[in-house]
C-alpha positions as CSV (number, residue, x, y, z in Angstrom):
1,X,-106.9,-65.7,-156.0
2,X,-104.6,-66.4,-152.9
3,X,-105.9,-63.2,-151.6
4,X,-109.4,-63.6,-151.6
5,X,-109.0,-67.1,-150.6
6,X,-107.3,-65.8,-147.5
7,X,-109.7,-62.9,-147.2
8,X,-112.7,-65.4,-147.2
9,X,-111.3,-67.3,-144.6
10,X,-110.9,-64.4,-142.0
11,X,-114.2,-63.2,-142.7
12,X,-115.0,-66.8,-142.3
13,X,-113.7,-66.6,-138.8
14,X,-115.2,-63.2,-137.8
15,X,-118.9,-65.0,-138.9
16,X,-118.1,-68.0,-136.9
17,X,-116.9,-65.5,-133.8
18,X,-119.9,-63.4,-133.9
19,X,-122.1,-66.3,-134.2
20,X,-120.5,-68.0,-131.4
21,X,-121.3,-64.6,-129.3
22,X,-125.2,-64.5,-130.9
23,X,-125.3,-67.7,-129.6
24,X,-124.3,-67.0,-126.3
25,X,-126.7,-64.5,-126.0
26,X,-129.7,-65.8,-127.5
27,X,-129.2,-68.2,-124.7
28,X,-128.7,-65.7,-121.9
29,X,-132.0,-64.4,-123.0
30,X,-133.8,-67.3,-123.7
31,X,-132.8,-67.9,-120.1
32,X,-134.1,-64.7,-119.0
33,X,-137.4,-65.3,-121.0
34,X,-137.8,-68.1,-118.4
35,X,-136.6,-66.6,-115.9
36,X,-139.0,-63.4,-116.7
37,X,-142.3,-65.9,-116.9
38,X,-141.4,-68.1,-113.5
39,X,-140.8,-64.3,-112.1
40,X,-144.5,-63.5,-112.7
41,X,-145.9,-66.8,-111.6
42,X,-144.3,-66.1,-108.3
43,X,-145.3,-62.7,-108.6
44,X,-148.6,-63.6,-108.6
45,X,-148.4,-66.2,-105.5
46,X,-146.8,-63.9,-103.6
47,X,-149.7,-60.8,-104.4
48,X,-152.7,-63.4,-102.8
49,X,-149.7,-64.1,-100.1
50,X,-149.3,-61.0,-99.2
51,X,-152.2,-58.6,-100.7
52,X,-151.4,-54.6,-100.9
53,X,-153.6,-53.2,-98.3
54,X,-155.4,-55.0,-95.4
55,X,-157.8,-57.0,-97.4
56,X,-159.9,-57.8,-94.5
57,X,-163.3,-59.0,-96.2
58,X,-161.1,-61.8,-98.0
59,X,-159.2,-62.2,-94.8
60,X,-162.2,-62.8,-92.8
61,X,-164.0,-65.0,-95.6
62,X,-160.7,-67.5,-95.7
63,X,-160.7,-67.5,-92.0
64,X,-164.1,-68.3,-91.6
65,X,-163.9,-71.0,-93.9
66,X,-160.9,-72.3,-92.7
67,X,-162.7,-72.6,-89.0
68,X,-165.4,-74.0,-91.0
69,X,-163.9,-76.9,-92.4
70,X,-162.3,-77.3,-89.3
71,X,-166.1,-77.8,-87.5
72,X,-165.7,-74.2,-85.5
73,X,-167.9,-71.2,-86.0
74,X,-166.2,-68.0,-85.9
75,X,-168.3,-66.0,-84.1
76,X,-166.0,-62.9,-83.2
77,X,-162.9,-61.6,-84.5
78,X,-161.0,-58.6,-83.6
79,X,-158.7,-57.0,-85.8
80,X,-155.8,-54.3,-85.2
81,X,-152.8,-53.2,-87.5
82,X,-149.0,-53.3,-86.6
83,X,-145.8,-52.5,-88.7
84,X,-142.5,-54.4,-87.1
85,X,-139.2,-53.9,-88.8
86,X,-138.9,-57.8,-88.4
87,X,-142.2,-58.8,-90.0
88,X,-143.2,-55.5,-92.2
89,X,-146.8,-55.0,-92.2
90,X,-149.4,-57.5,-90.7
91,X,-152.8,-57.2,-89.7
92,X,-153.3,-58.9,-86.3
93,X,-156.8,-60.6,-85.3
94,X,-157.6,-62.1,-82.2
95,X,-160.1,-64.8,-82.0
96,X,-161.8,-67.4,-79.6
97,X,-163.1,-70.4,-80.2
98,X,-164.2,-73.7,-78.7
99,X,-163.7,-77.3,-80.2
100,X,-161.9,-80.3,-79.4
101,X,-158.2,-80.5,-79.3
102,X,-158.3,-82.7,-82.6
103,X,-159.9,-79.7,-84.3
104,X,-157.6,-77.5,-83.0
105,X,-155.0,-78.8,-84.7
106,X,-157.1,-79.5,-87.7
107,X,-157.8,-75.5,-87.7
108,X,-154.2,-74.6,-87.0
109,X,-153.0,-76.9,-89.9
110,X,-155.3,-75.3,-92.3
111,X,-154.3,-71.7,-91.2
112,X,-150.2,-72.7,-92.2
113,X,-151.6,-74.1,-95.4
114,X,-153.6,-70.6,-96.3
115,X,-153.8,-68.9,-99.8
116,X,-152.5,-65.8,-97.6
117,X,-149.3,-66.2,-95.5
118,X,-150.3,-65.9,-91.6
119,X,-148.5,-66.8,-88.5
120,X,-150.0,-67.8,-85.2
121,X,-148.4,-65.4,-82.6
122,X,-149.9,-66.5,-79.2
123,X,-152.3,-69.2,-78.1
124,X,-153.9,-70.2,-74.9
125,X,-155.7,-73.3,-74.2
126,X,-158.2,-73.6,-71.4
127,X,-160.1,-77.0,-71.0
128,X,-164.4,-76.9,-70.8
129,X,-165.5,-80.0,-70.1
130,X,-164.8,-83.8,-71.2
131,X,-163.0,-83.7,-74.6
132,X,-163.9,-79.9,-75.2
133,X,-161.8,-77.0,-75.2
134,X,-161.7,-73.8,-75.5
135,X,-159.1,-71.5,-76.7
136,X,-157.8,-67.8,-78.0
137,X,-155.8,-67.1,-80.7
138,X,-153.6,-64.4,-82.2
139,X,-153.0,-64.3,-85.9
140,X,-151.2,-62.5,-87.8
141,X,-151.5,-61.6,-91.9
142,X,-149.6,-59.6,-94.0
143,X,-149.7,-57.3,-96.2
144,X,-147.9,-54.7,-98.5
């Protein structure tokens, strides 16, 4: 009886060790699991962030809304296509435009805040008359 009594007991402890390791794991994976689903979220951010190919007709859309609710009218855009080892792949677009300084900044606000991840590259100001100015602007978006 001694014997099986002892016998119990190691298999006893085995059980309790290869719980104690399915434990461990379930958690590692449960983890993971989380992990997995945040993964895709941000998967999914980053794919309107930075869409494979140009995407121009959305590009231009967002951009013409974002002048919009700034109060400009984006009459004329250029576009042209650059690859940087810094930045990868970005689609430049030069623009003018002609506003006050207040919705300048409005604009400029509104194009850090974008659905697609641009940078403003170069800007020049030039002063029309009163309040109004006028000014050009090089963006650039990215893509994969």
């Amino acid at each position: 009886m001694r014997g099986k009594i002892t016998a119990a007991e190691a298999t006893e402890d085995t059980f309790t060790s290869e719980l104690t390791v399915l434990e461990a794991t379930y958690e590692n994976l449960k983890a993971l699991s989380e992990d997995v689903a945040g993964s895709e979220t941000t998967r999914e951010i980053l794919k309107t962030a930075v869409p494979s190919g140009y995407d121009q007709d959305a590009l231009l859309l967002e951009l013409s809304a974002l002048a919009s609710d700034a109060g400009f009218t984006l009459n004329a855009v250029t576009f042209s296509d650059t690859v940087s080892e810094e930045y990868g792949k970005t689609i430049t677009m030069a623009m003018s435009l002609a506003g006050t300084y207040d919705d300048l900044v409005a604009f400029l606000q509104a194009v850090e805040g974008a659905e697609r991840l641009m940078r403003v590259t170069s800007m020049s100001i030039q002063r029309t008359s009163g309040s109004a100015i006028s000014f050009n602007l090089s963006i650039e978006a990215y893509y994969q």
